[in-house]
PDB file of N, CA, C and O in Angstrom:
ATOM      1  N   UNK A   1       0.832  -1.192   0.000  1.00  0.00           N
ATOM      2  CA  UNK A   1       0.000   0.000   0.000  1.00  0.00           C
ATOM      3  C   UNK A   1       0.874   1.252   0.000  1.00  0.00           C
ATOM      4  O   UNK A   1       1.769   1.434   0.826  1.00  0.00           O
ATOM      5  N   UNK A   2       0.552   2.127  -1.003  1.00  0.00           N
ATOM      6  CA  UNK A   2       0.594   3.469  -0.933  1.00  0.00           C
ATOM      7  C   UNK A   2       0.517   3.915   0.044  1.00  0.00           C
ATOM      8  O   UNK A   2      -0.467   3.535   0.678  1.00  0.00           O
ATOM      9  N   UNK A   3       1.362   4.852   0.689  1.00  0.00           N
ATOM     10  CA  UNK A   3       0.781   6.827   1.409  1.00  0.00           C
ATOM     11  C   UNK A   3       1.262   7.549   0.633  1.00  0.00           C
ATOM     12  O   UNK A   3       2.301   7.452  -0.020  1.00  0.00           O
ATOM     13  N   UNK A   4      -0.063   8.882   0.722  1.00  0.00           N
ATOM     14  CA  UNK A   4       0.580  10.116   0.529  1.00  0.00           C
ATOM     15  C   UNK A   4      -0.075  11.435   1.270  1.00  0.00           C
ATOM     16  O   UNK A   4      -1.262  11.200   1.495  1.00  0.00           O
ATOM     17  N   UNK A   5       0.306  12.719   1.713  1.00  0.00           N
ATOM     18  CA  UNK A   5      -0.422  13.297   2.599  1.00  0.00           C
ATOM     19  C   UNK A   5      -0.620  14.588   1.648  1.00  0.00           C
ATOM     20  O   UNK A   5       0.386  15.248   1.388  1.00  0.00           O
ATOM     21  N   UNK A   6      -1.640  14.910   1.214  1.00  0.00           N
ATOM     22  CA  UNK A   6      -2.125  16.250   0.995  1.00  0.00           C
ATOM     23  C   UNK A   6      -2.145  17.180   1.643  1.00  0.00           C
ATOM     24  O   UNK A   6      -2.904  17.145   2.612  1.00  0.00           O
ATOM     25  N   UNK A   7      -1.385  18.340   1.424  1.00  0.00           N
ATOM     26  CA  UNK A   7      -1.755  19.926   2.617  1.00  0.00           C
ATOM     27  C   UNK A   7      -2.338  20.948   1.693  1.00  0.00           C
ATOM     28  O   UNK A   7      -1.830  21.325   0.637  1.00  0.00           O
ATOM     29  N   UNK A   8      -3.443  21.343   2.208  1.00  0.00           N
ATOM     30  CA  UNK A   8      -4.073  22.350   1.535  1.00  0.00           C
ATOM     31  C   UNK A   8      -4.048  23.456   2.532  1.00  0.00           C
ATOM     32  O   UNK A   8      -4.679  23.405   3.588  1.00  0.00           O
ATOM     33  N   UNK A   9      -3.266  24.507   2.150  1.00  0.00           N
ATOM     34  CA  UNK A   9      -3.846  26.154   2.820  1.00  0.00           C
ATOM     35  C   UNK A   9      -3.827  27.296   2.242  1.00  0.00           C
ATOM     36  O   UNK A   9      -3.455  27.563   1.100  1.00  0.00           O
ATOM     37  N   UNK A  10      -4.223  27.954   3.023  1.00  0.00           N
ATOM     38  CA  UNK A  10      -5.359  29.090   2.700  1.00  0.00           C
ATOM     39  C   UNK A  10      -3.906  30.267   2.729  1.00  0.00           C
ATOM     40  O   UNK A  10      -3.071  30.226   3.631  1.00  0.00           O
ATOM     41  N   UNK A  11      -3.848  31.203   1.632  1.00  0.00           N
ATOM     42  CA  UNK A  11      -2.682  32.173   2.096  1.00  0.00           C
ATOM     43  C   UNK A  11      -3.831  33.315   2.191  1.00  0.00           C
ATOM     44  O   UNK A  11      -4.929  33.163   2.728  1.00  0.00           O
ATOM     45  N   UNK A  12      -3.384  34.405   1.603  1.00  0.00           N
ATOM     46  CA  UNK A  12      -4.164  35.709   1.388  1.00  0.00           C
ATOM     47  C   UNK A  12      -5.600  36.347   0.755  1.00  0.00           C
ATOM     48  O   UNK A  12      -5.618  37.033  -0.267  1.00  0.00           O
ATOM     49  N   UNK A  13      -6.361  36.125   1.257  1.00  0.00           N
ATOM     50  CA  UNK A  13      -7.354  36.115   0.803  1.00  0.00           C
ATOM     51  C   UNK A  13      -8.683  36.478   1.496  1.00  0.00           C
ATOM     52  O   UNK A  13      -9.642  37.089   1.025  1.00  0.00           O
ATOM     53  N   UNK A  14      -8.513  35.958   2.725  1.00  0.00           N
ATOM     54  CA  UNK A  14      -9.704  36.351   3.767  1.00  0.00           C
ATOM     55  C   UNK A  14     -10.461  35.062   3.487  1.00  0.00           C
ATOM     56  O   UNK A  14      -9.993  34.027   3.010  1.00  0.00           O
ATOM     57  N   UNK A  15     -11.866  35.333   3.911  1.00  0.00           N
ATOM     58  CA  UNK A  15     -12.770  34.068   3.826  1.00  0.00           C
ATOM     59  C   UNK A  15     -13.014  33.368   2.299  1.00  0.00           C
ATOM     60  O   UNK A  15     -13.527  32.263   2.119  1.00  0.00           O
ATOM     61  N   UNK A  16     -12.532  34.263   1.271  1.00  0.00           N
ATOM     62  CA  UNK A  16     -12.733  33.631  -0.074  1.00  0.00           C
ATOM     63  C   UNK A  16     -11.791  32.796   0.230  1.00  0.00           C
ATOM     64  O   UNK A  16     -12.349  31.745   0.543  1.00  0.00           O
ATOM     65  N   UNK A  17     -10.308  32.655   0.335  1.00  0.00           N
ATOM     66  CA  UNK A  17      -8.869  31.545   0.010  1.00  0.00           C
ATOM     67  C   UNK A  17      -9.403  30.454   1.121  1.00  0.00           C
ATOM     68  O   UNK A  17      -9.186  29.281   0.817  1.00  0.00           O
ATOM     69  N   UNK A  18     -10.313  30.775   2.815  1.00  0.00           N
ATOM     70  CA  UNK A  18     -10.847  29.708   3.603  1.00  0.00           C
ATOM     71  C   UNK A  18     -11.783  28.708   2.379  1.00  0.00           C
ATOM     72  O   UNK A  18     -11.538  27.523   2.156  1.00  0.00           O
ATOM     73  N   UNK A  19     -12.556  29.282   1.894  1.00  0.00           N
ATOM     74  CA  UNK A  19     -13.713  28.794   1.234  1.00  0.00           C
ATOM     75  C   UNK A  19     -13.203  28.175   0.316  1.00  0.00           C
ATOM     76  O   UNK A  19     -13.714  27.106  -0.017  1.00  0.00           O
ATOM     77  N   UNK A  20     -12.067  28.661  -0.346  1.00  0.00           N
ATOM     78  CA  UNK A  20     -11.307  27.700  -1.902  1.00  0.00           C
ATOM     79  C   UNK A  20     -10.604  26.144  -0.707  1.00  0.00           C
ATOM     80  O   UNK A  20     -10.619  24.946  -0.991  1.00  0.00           O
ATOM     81  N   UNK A  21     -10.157  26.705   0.380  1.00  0.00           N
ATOM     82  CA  UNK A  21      -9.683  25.655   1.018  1.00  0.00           C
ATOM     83  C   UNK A  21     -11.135  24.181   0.957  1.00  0.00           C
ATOM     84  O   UNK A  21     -11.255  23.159   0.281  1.00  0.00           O
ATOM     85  N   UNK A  22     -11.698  24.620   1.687  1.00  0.00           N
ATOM     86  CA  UNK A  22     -12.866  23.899   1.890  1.00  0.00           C
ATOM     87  C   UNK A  22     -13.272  23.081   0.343  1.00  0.00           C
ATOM     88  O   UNK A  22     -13.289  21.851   0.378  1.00  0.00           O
ATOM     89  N   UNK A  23     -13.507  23.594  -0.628  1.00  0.00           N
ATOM     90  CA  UNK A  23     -13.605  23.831  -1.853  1.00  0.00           C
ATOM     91  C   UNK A  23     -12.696  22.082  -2.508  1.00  0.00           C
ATOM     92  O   UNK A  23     -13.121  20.966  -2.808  1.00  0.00           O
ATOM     93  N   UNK A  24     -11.688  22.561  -2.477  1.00  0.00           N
ATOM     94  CA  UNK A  24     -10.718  21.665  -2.501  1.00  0.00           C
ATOM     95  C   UNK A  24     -10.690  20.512  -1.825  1.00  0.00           C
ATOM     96  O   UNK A  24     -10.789  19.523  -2.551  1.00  0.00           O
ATOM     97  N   UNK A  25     -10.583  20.296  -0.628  1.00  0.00           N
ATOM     98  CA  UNK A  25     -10.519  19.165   0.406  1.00  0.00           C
ATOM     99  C   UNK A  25     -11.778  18.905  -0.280  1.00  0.00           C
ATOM    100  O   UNK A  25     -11.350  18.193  -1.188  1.00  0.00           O
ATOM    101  N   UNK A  26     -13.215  18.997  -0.506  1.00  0.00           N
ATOM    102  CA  UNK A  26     -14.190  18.150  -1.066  1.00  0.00           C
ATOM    103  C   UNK A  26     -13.963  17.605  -2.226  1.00  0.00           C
ATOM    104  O   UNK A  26     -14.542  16.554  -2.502  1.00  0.00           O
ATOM    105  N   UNK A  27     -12.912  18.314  -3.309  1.00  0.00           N
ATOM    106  CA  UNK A  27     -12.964  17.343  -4.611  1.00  0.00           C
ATOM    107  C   UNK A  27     -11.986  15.989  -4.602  1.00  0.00           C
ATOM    108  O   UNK A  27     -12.068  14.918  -5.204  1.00  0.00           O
ATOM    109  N   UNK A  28     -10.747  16.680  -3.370  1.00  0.00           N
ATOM    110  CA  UNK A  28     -10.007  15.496  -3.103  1.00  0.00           C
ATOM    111  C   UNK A  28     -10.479  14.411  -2.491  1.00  0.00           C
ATOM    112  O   UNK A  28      -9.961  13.324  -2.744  1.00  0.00           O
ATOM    113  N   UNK A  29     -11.693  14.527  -1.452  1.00  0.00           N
ATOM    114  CA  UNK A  29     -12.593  13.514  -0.653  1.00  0.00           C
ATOM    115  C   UNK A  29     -13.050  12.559  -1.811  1.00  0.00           C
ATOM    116  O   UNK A  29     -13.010  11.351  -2.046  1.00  0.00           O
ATOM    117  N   UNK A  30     -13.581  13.890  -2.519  1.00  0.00           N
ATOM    118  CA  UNK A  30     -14.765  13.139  -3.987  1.00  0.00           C
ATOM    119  C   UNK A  30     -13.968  11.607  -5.000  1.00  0.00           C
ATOM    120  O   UNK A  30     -14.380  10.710  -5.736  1.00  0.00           O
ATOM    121  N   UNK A  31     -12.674  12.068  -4.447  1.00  0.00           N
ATOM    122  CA  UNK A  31     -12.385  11.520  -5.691  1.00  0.00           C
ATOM    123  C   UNK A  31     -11.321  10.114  -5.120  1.00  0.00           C
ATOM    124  O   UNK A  31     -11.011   9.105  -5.752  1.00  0.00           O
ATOM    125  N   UNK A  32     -10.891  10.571  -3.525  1.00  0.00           N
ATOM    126  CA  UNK A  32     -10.508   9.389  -3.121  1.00  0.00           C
ATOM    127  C   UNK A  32     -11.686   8.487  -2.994  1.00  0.00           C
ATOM    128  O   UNK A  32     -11.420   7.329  -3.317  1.00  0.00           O
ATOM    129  N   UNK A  33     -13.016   8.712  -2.583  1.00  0.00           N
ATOM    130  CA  UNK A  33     -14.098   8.025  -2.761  1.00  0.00           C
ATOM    131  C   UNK A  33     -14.214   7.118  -3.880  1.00  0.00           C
ATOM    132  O   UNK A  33     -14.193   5.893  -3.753  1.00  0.00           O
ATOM    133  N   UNK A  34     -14.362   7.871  -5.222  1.00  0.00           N
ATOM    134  CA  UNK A  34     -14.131   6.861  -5.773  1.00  0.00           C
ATOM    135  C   UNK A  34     -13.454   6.534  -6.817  1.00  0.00           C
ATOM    136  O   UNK A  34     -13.802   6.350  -7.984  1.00  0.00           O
ATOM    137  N   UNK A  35     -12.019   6.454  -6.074  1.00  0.00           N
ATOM    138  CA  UNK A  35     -10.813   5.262  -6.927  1.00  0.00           C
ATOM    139  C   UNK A  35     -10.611   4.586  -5.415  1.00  0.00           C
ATOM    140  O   UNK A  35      -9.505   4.226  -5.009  1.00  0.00           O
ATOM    141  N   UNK A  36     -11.635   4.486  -4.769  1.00  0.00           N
ATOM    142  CA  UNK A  36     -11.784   3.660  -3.148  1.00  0.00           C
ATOM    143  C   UNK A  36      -9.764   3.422  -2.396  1.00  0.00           C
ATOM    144  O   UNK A  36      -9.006   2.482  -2.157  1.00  0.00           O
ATOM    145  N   UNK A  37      -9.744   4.624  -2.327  1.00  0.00           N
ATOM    146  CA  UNK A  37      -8.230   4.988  -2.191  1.00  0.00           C
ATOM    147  C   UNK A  37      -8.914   4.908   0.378  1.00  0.00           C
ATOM    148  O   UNK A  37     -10.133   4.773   0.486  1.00  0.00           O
ATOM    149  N   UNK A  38      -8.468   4.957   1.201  1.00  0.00           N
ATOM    150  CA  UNK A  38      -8.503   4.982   2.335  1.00  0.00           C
ATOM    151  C   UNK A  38      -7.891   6.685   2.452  1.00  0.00           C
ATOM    152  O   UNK A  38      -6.911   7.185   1.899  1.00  0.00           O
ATOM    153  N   UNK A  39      -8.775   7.225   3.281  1.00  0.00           N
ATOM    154  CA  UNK A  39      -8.188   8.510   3.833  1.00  0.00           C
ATOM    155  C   UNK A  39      -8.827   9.156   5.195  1.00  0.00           C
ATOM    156  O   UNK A  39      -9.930   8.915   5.687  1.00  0.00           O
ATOM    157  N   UNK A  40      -7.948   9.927   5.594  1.00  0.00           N
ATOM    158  CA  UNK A  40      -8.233  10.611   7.125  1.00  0.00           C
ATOM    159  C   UNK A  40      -8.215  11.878   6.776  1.00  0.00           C
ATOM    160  O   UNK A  40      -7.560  12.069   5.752  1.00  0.00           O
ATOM    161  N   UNK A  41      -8.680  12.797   7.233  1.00  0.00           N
ATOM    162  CA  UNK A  41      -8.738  14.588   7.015  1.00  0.00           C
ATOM    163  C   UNK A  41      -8.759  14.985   8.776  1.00  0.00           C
ATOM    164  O   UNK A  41      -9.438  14.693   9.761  1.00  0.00           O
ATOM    165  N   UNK A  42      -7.558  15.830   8.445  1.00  0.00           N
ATOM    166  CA  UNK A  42      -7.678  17.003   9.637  1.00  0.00           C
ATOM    167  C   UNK A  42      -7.808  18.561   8.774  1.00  0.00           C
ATOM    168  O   UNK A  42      -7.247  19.046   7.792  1.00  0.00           O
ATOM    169  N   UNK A  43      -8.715  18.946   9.596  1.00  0.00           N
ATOM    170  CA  UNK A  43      -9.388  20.408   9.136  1.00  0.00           C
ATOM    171  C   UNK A  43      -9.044  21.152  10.343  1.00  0.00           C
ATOM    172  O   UNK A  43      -9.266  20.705  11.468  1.00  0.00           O
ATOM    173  N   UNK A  44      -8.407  22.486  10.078  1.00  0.00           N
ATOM    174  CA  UNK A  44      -8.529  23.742  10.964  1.00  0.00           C
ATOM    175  C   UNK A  44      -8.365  24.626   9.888  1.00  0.00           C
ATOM    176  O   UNK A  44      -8.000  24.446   8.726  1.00  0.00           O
ATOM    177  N   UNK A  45      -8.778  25.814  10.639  1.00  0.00           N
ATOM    178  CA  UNK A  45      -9.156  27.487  10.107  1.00  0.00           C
ATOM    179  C   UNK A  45      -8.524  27.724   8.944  1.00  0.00           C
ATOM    180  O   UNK A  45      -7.436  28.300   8.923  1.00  0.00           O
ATOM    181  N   UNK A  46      -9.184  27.277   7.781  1.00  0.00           N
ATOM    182  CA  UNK A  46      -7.916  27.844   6.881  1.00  0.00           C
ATOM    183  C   UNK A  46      -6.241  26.671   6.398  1.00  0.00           C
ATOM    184  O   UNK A  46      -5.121  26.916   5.949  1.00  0.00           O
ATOM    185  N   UNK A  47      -6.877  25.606   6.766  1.00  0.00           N
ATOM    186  CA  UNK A  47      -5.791  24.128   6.265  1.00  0.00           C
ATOM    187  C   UNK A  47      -6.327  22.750   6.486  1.00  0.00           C
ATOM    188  O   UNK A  47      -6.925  22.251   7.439  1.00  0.00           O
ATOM    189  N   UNK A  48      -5.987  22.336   5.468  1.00  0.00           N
ATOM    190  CA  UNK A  48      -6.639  20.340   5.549  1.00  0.00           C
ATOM    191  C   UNK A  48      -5.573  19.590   4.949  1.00  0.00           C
ATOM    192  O   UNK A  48      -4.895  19.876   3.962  1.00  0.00           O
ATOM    193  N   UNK A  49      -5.522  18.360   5.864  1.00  0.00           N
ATOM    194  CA  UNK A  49      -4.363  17.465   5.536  1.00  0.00           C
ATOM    195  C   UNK A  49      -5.197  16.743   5.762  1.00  0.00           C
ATOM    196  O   UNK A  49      -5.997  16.697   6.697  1.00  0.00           O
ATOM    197  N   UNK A  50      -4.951  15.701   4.300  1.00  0.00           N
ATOM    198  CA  UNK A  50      -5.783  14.811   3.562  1.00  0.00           C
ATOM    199  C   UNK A  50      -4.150  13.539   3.803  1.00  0.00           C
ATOM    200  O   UNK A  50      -3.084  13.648   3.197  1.00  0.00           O
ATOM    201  N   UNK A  51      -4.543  12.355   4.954  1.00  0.00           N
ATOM    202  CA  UNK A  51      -3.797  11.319   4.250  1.00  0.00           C
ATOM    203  C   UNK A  51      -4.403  10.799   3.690  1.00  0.00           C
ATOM    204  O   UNK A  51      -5.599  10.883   3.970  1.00  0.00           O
ATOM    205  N   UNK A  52      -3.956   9.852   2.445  1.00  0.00           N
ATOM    206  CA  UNK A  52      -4.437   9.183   1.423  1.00  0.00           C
ATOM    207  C   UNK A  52      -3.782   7.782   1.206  1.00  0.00           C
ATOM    208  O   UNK A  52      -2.599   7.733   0.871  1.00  0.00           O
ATOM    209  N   UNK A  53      -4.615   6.479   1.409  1.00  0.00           N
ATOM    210  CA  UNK A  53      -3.794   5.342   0.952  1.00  0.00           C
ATOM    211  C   UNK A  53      -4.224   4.529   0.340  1.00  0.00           C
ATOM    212  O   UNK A  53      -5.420   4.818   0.390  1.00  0.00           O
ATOM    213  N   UNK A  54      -4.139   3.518  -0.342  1.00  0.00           N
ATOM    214  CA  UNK A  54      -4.368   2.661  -1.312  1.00  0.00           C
ATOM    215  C   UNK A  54      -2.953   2.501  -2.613  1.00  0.00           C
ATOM    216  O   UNK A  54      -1.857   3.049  -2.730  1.00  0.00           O
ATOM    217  N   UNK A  55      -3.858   1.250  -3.574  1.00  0.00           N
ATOM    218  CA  UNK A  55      -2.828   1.175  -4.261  1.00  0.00           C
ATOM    219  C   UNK A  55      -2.658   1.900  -5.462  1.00  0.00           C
ATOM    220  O   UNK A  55      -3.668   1.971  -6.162  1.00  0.00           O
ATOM    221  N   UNK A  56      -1.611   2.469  -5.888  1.00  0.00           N
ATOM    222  CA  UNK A  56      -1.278   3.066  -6.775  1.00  0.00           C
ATOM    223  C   UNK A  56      -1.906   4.615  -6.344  1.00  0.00           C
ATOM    224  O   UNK A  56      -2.763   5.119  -7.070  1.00  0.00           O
ATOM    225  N   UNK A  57      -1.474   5.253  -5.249  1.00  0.00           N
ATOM    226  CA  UNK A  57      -2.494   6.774  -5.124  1.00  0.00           C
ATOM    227  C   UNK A  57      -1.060   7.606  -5.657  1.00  0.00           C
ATOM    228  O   UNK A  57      -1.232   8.554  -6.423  1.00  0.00           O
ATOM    229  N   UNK A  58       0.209   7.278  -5.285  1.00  0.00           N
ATOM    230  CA  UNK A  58       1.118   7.839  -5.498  1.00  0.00           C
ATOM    231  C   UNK A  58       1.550   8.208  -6.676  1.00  0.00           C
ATOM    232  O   UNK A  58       2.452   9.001  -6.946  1.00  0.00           O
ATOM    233  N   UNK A  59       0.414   7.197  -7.830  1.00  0.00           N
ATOM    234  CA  UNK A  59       0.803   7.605  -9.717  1.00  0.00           C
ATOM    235  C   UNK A  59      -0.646   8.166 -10.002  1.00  0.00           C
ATOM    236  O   UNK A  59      -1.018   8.257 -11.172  1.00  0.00           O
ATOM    237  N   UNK A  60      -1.560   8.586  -8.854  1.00  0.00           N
ATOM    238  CA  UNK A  60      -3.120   8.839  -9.269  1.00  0.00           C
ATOM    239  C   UNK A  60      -2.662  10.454  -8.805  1.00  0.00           C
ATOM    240  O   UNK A  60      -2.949  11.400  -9.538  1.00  0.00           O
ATOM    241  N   UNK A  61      -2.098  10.601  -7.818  1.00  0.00           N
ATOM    242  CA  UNK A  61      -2.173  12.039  -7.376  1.00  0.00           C
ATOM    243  C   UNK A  61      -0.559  12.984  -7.866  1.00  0.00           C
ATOM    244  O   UNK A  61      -0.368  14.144  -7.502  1.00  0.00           O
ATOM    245  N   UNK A  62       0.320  12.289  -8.621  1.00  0.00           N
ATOM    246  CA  UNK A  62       1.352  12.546  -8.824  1.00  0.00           C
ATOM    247  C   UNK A  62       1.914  13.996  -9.657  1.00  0.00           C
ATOM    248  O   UNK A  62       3.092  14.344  -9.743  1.00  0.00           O
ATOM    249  N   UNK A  63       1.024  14.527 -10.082  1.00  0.00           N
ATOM    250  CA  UNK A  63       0.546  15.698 -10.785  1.00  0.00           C
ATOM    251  C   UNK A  63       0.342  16.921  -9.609  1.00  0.00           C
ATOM    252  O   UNK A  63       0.688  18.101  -9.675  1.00  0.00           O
ATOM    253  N   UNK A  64      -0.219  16.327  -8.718  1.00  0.00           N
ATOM    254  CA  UNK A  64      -0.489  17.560  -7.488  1.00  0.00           C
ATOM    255  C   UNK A  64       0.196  17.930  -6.795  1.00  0.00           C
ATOM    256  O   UNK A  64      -0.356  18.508  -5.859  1.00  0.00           O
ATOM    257  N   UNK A  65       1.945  17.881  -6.722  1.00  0.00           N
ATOM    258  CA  UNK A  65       2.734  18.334  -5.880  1.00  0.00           C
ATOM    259  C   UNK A  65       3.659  19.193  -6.425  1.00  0.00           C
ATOM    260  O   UNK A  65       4.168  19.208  -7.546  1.00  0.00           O
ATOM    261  N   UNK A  66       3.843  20.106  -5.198  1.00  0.00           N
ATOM    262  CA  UNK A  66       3.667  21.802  -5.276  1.00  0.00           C
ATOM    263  C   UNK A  66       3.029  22.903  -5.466  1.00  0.00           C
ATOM    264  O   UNK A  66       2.053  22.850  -6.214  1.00  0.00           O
ATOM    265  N   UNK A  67       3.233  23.623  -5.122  1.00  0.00           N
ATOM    266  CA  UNK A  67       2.129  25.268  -5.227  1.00  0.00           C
ATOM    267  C   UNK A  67       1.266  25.290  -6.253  1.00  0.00           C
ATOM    268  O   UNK A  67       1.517  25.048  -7.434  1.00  0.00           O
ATOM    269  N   UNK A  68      -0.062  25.676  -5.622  1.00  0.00           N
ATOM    270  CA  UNK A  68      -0.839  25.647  -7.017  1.00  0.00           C
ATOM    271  C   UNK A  68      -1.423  27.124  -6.667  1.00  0.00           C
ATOM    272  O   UNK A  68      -1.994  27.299  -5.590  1.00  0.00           O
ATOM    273  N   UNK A  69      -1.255  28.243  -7.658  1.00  0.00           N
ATOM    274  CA  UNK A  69      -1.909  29.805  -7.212  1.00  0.00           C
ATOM    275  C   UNK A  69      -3.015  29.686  -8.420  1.00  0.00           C
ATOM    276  O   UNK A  69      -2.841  29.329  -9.585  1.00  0.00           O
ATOM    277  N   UNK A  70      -4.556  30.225  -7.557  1.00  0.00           N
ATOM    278  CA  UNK A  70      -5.470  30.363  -7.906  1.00  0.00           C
ATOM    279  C   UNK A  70      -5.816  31.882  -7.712  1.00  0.00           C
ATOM    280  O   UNK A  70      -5.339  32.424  -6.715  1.00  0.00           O
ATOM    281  N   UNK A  71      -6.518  32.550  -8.478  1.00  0.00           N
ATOM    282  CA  UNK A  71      -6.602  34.180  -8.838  1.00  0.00           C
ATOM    283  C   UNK A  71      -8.290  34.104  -9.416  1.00  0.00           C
ATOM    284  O   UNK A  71      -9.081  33.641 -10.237  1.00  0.00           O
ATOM    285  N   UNK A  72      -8.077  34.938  -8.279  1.00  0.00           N
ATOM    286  CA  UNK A  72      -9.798  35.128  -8.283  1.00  0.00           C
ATOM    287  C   UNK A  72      -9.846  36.495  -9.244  1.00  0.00           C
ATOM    288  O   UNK A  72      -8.917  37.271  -9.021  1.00  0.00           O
ATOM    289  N   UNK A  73     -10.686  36.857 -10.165  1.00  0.00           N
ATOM    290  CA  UNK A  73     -11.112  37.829 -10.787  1.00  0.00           C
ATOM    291  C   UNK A  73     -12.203  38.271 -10.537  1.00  0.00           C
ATOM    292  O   UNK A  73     -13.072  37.402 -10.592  1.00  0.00           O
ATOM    293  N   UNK A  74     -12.684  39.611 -10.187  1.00  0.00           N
ATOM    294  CA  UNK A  74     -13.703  39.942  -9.891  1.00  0.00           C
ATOM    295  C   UNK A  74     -14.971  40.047 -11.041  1.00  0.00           C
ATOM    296  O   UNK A  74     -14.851  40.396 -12.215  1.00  0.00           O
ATOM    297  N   UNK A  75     -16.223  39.635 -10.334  1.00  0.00           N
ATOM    298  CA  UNK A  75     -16.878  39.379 -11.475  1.00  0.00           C
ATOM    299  C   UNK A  75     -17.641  41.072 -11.822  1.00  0.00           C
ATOM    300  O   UNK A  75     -18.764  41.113 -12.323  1.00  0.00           O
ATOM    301  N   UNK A  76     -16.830  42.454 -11.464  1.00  0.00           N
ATOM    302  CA  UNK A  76     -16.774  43.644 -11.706  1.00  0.00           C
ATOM    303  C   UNK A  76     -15.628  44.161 -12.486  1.00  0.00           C
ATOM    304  O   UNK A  76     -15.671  45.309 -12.930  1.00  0.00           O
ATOM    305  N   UNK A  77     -14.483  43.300 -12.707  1.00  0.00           N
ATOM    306  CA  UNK A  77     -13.612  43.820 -13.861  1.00  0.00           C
ATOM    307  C   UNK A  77     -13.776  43.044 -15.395  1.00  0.00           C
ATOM    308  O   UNK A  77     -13.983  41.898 -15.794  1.00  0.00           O
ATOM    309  N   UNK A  78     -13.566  44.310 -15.955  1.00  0.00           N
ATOM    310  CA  UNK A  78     -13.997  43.561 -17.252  1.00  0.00           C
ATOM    311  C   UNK A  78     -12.513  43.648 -18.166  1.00  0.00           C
ATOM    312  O   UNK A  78     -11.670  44.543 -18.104  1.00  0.00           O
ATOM    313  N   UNK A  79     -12.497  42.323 -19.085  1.00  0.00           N
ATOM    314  CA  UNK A  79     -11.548  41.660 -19.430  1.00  0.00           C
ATOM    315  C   UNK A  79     -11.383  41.199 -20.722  1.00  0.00           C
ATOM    316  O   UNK A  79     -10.395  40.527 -21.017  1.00  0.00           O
TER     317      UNK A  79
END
């Protein structure tokens, strides 16, 4: 069996970057669900660490490590 531990947090943003947190930890839930991968979540204010185990999670999630910056655009600037 696989481990691998997901950290998701929240930098600058206020309650929108909390809410992308939240946001996130559900698609990673969604999706260890179902490739029936085993996982635990710890959640506080603004961070979630997702362990993840099963077989092969380490060539399923292998794409997701390091910084990922998301940029919110306001839906008042026009573009």
């Amino acid at each position: 069996m696989e481990q691998i531990i997901i950290e998701i947090r929240a930098a600058e943003g206020g309650q929108d970057s909390k809410l992308l947190v939240e946001d996130l930890r559900d698609i990673y839930l969604k999706t260890a669900r179902v490739n029936n991968f085993d996982f635990k979540v710890i959640n506080r204010d603004g961070f979630a660490s997702i362990w993840l185990t099963g077989k092969k999670v380490k060539t399923f999630f292998k794409n997701e490590s390091g910084p990922h910056r998301w940029l919110r655009i306001p839906p008042t600037e026009k573009r």
